[in-house]
C-alpha positions as CSV (number, residue, x, y, z in Angstrom):
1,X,45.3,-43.8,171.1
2,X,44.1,-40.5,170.1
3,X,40.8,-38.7,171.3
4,X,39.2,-36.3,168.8
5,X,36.9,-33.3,170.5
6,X,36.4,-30.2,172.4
7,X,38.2,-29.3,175.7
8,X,35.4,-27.5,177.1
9,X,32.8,-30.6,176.2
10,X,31.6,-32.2,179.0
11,X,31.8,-35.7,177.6
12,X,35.0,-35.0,176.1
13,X,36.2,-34.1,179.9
14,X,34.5,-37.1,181.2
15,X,36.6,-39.5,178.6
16,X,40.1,-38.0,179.3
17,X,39.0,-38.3,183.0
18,X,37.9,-41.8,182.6
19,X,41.2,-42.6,180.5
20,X,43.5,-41.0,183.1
21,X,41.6,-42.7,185.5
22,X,42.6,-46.3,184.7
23,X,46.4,-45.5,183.5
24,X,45.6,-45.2,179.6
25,X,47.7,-42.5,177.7
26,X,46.3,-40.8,175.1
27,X,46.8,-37.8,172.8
28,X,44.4,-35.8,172.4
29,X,43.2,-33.3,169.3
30,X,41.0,-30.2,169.8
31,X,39.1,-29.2,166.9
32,X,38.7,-25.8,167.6
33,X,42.6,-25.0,168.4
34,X,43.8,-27.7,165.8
35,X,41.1,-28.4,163.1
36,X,39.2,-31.4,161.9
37,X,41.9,-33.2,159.7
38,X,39.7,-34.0,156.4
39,X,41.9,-37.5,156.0
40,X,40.7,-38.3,159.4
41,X,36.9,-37.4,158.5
42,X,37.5,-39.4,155.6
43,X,38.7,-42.8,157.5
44,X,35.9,-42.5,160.6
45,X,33.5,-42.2,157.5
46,X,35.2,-45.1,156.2
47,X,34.9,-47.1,159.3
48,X,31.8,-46.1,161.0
49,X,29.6,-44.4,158.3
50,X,28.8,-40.4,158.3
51,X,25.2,-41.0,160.2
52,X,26.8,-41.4,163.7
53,X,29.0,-38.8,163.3
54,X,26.8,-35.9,163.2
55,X,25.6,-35.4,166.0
56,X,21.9,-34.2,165.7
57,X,21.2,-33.3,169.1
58,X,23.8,-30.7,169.8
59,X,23.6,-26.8,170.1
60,X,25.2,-26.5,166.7
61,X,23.3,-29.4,164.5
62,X,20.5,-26.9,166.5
63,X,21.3,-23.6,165.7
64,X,21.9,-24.8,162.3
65,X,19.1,-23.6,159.7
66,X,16.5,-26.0,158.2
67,X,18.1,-26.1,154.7
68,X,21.6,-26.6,155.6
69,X,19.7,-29.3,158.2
70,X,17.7,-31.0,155.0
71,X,21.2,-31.2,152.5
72,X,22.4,-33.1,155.1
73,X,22.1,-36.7,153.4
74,X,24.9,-38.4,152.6
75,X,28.2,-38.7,153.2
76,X,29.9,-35.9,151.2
77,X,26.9,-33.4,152.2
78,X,28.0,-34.7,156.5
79,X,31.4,-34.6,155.6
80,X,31.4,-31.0,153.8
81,X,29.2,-29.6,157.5
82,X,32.0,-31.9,159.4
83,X,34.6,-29.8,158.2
84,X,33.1,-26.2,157.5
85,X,30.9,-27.3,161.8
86,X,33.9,-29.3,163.5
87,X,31.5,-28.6,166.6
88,X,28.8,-31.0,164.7
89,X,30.9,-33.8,164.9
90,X,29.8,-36.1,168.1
91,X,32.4,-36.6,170.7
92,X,35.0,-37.9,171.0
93,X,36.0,-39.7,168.3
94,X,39.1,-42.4,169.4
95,X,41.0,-43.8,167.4
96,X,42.1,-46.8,169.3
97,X,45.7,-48.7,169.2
98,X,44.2,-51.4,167.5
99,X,43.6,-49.1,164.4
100,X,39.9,-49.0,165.4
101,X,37.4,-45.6,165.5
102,X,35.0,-45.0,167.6
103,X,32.4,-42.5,168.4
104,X,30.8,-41.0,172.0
105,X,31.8,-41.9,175.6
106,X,30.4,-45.5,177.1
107,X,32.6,-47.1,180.1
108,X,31.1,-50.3,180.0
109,X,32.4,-50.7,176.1
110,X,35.6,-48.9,176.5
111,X,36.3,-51.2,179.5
112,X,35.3,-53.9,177.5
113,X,37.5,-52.2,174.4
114,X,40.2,-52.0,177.1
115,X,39.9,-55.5,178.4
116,X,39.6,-54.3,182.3
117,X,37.3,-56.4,184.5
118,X,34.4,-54.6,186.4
C-alpha cells in the first residue's frame, strides 16, 4: 500500500496514524520532498476521474486566481494544476494492495476496505 500526500497535512497525519494504529504497513510518498509522479496522476485519473482529485476547498485551490480557477475543466487542464500545484491534489491518495486508488481519509470505508470488524 502506498499513501500519496503531505507530512504536515492534518488528514494525511490522521491516516498514517489510523494505519499504524491497526498493524497496516504502508509506504508513504510526500509530494513536496518527492514530487507528484505524472504516471501516477495519470492512473488515479484513470480510476477515479480528475473531479475528486482537486481538491476545491483547500488554501491552495484558494489562493489560486480566478482564471487559473475557470481553465480548470477537464482532465488535462486538473492534471496540468496537479502537477505544476501538487498541494491541490486532495489527500491522501492510497493506492491499495488490491491495485485500487483512493482519495481522502474515511475509517468506516477503509475498515470496511480493510475487512476489520467495528
Amino acid at each position: 500500500m502506498i499513501l500519496y500526500g503531505i507530512s504536515n497535512c492534518d488528514t494525511v497525519k490522521r491516516s498514517r496514524a489510523w494505519l499504524i494504529e491497526r498493524g497496516f504497513r504502508h509506504a508513504f510518498h510526500d509530494f513536496r520532498k518527492a514530487g507528484v509522479p505524472p504516471e501516477r496522476v495519470d492512473a488515479w485519473i484513470a480510476a477515479l476521474g480528475w473531479q475528486p482529485l482537486v481538491n476545491r476547498q483547500g488554501t491552495t485551490w484558494r489562493k489560486l486566481d480566478g482564471a487559473t480557477q475557470r481553465s480548470v475543466i477537464d482532465a488535462a487542464s486538473a492534471r496540468t494544476l496537479m502537477l505544476d500545484q501538487p498541494s491541490v491534489i486532495k489527500r491522501p491518495v492510497v493506492e491499495w494492495a488490491d491495485g485500487s486508488v483512493s482519495v481522502g481519509f474515511d475509517a468506516e470505508r477503509w475498515a470496511a476496505r480493510l475487512g476489520l470488524q467495528r
